[in-house]
C-alpha positions in Angstrom: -5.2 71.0 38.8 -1.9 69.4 39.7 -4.0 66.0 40.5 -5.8 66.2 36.9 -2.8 66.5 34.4 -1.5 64.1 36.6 -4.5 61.7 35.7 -4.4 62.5 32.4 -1.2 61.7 31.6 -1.5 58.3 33.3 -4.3 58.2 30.5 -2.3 59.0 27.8 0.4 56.6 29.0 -1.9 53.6 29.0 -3.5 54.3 25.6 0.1 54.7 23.9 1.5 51.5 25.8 -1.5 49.6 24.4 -1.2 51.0 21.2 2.4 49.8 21.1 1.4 46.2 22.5 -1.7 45.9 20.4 -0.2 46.6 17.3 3.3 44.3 18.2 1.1 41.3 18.6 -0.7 41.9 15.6 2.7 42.2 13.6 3.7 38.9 15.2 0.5 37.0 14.5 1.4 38.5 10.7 5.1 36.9 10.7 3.8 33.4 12.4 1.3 33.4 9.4 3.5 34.4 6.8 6.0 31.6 8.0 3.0 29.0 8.2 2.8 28.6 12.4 -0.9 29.9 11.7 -3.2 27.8 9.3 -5.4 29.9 7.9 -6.9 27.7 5.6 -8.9 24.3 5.7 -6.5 21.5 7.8 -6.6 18.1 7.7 -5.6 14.6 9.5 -2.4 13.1 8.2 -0.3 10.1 9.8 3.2 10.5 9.3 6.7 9.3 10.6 9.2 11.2 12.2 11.9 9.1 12.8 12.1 5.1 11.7 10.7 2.4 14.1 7.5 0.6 15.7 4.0 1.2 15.1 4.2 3.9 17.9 6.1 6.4 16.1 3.3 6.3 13.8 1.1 9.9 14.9 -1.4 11.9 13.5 -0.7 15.4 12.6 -3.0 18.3 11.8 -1.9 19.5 8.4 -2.8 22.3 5.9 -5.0 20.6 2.9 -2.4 20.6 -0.1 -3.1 22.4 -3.2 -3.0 20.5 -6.6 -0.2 21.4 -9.2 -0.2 21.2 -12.7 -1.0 17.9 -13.6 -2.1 16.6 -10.3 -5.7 16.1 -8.6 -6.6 16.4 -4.8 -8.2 13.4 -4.0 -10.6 13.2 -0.7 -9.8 9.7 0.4 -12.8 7.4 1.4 -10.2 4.4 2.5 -6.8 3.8 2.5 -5.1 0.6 2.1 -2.6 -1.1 4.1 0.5 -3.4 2.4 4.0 -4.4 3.7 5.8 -1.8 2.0 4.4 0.8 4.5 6.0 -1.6 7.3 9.3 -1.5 5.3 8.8 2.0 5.3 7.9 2.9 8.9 11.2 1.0 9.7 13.6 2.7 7.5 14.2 -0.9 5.4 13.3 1.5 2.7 14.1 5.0 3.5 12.5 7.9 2.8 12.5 11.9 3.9 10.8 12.5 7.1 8.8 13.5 8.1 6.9 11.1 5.9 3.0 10.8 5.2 2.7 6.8 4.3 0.2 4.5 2.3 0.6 3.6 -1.1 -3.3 3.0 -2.0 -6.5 4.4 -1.4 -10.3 5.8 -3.0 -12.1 8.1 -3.1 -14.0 11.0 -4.8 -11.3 13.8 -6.7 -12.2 17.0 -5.0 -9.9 19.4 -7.2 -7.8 19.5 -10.5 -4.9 21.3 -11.4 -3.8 23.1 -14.4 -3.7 21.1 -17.8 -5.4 17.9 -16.2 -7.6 16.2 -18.7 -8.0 12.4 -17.3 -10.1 13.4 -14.0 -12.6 15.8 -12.7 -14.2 17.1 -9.6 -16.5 14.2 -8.7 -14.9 11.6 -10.2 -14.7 8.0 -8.0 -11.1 6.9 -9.0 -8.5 4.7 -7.5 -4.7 4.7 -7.6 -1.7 2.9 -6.4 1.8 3.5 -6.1 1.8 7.1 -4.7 2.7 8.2 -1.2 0.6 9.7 1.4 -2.5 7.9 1.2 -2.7 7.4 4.9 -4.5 11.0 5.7 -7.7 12.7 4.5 -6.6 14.3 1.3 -3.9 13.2 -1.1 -2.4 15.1 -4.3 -1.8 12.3 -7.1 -0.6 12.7 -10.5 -3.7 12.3 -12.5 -2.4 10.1 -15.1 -2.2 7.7 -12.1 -5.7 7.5 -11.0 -7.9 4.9 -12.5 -11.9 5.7 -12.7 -14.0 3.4 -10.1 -17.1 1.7 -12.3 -20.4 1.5 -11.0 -21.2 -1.3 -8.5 -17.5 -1.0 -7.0 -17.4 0.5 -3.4 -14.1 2.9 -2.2 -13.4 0.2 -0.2 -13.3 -3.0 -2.2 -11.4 -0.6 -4.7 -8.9 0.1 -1.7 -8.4 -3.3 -1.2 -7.7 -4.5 -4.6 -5.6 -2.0 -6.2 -2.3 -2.5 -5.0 -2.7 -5.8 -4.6 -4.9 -6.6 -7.1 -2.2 -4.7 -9.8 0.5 -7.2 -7.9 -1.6 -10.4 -9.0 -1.9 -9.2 -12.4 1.4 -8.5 -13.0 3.6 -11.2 -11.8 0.8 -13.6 -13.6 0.8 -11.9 -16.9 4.1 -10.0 -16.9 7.0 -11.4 -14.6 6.2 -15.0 -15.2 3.5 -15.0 -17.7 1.4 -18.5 -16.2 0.1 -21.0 -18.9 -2.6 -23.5 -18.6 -1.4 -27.1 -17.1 1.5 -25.0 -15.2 2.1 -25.3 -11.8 2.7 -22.9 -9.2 4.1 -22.6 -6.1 2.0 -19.5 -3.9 3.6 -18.6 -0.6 1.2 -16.6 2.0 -1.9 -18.1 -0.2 -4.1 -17.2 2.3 -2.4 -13.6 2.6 -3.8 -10.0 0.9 -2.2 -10.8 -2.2 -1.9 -14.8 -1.8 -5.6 -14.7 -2.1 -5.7 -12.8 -5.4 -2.8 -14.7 -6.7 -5.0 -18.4 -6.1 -7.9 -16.8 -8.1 -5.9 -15.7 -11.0 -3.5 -18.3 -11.1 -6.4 -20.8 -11.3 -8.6 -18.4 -14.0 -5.7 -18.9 -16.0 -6.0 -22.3 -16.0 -3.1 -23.6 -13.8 -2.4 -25.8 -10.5 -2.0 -24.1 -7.5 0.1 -25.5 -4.3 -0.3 -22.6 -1.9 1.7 -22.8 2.1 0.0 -21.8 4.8 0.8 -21.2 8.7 -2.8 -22.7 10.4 -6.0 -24.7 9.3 -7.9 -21.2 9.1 -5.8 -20.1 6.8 -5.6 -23.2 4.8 -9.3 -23.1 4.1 -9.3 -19.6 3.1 -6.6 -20.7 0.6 -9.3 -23.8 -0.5 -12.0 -21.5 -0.9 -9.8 -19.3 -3.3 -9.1 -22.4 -5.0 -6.1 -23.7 -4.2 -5.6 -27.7 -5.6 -2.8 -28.2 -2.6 -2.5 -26.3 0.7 1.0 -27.2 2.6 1.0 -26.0 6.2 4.4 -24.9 6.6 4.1 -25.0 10.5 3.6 -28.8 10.3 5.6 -29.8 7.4 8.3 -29.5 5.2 7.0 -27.1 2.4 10.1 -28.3 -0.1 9.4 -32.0 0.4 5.9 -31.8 0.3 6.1 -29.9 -3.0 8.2 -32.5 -4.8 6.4 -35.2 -3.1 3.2 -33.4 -5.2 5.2 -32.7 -8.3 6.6 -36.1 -8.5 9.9 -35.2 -8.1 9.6 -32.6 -11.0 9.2 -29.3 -9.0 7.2 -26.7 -10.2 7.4 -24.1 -12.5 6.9 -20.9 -10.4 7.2 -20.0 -7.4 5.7 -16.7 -6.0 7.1 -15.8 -3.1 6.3 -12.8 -0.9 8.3 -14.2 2.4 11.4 -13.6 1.4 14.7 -14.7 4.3 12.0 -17.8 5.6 11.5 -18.8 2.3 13.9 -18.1 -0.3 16.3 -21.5 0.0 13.7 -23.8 -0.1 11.8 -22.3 -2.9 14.4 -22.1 -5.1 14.7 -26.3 -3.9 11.2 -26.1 -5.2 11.4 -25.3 -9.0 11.8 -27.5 -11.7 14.8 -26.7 -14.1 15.2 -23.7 -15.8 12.0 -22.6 -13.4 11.3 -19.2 -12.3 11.3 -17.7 -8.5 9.7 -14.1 -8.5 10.6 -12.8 -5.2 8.2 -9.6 -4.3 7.9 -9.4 -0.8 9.8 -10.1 2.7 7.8 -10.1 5.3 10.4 -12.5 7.3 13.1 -10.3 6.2 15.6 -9.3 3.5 17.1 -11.9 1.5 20.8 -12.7 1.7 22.8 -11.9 -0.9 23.1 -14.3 -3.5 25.9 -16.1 -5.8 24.7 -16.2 -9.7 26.3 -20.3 -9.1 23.8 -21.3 -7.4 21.0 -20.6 -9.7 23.3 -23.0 -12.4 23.8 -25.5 -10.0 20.1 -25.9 -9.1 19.7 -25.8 -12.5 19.9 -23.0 -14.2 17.0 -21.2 -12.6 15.6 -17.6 -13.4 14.9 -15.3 -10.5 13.6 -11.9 -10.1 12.9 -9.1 -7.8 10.6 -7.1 -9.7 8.3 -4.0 -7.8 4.8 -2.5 -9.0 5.8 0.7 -10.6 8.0 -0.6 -13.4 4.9 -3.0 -14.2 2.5 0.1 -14.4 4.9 2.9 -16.1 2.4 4.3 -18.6 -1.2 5.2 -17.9 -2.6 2.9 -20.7 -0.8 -0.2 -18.9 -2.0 1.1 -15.5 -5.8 0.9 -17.1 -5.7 -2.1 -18.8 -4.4 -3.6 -15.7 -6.9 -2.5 -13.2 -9.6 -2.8 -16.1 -9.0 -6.4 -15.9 -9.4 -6.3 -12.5 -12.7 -4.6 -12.1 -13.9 -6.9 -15.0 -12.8 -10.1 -13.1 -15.1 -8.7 -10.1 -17.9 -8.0 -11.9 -18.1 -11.7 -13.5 -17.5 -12.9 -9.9 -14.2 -14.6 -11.0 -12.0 -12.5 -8.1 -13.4 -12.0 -4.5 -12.0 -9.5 -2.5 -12.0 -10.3 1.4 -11.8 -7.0 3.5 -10.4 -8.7 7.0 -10.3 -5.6 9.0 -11.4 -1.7 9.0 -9.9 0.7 11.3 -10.2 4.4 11.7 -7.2 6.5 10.6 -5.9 7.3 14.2 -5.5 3.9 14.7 -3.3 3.0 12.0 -0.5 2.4 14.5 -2.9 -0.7 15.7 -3.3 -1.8 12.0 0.3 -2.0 11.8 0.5 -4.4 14.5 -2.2 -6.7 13.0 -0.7 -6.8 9.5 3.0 -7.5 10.9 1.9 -10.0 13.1 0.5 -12.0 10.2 -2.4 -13.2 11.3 -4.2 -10.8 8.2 -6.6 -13.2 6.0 -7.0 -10.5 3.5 -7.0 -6.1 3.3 -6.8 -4.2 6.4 -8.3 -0.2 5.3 -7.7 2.4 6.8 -11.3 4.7 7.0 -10.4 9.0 7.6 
């Protein structure tokens, strides 16, 4: 009898112990959950930045698949576009909060709507720029910002010429507004946005001296139609321009290289000529004394970015309009160099900074 209660309460023992255990880990599965350490919904594959440096601290985190707000849309991105701002990023030349999510571009298919959004739908093939966290599988964007993809344009080409393509359009049109019989100056012609910047410098009817680091390059830069092609690597870009100007100079220079460039370019324009300085990939310019632009005679110069170029929705459109128009006439080819999956955007980095880029690099999720 002794031996029986005995075994019973053993029994009883267990059962409450497991109760107690059972029920503690299913408390603490609760609080993990309620503070997010348990994803309960649909995840997805983000790269993002922890701390500023190389390509390697580039990584790809599982994330939860964000919800749209009011006046957003969740895009499902098809491919994501890579530009040297996500390099100035990734280093901390221009900060922002970590971690951070990066790309600026990408297409793709809206997948949901917010509350009060009346420019997109679920379905709709759109486009945007200008917007963080494009370098994962979904992305919230404010709707207003997404421009609808017309038929006969892929995610991809639309990936490569957004950005880009808005950058072209804008320092033509807007920063420097290019007449017919002007001359530019193009830096990086053979370059992601050099290449756009040939084409619609030359649609508008000017002369186009573009510089160049190799012969590959300076035949890309021909076939986009450049009149001149300087290899910088061989000659002296500022002596070959006035030798081609006559001594005059020219009347714009475009110029994405920034520290490499900036003296001579400025060497390079005729008086009261323009330098519209939107880029550094050799680094950030010096500071400046306001003399110097007298002394060289009186020149303009300007530092303008993207966003302040497409600040309403109805300039954003007409903008990209233009540009889907110009590649459905054939007037603006789009060259995709290079495709790599998501995970490997760390690799992509490497190619773009290196340079050796003769057009987009995409990222495909």
């Amino acid at each position: 009898m002794a031996r029986l209660l005995q075994f019973l309460l053993s029994w009883l023992l267990f059962i409450v112990v497991t109760f107690f255990v059972v029920t503690a880990a299913l408390y603490g599965i609760i609080i993990l959950a309620a503070a997010g350490f348990v994803q309960g919904g649909p995840s997805m594959h983000a790269i993002r930045i922890h701390q500023f440096g190389g390509p390697e601290v580039l990584g790809l985190d599982d994330l939860p698949v964000p919800e749209p707000g009011p006046g957003e849309a969740r895009v499902r991105i098809e491919a994501s576009g890579l530009n040297f701002i996500d390099i100035y990023q990734r280093t901390g030349a221009y900060r922002g909060a970590l971690p951070l999510t990066l790309g600026q571009e990408a297409a793709g298919v809206v997948d949901s709507a917010g509350p009060d959004v009346a420019e997109v739908k679920a379905g709709d093939r759109v486009v945007y720029a200008s917007v963080l966290g494009a370098y994962a599988q979904y992305a919230l964007v404010p709707a207003w910002r997404l421009a609808p993809l017309p038929p006969g344009v892929s995610s991809q080409q639309a990936a490569a010429v957004m950005l880009q393509g808005l950058t072209a359009h804008y320092l033509t049109r807007s920063a420097y507004p290019l007449r017919a019989g002007e001359t530019a100056l193009v830096h990086a012609a053979a370059g992601g946005v050099g290449q756009l910047l040939v084409q619609v410098c030359k649609h508008l009817g000017a002369r186009v001296i573009g510089t160049v680091s190799n012969d590959a390059k300076a035949q890309v830069a021909r076939e986009r139609g450049a009149d001149e092609v300087i290899l910088y690597t061989q000659v002296d870009f500022e002596s070959e321009v006035k030798r081609l100007t006559g001594g005059q100079g020219v009347d714009v220079v475009y110029d994405s290289v920034g520290k490499d460039t900036f003296d001579k370019s400025l060497n390079c324009l005729r008086p009261r000529g323009y330098l519209v300085l939107y880029g550094q990939s050799s680094g950030a310019v010096a500071p400046l004394d306001p003399q110097v632009l007298n002394a060289k005679g009186s020149l303009f110069l300007t530092r303008p970015t993207l966003g302040h170029y497409t600040a309403t929705r109805d300039e954003l459109r007409a903008r990209a309009n233009d540009l889907f128009e110009w590649m459905r006439a054939g007037r603006l080819k789009v060259t995709i160099d290079k495709t790599l999956p998501l995970a490997q955007a760390a690799e992509a980095h490497r190619y773009l900074q290196s340079r050796q880029a003769m057009g987009k690099v995409l990222l495909i999720p």
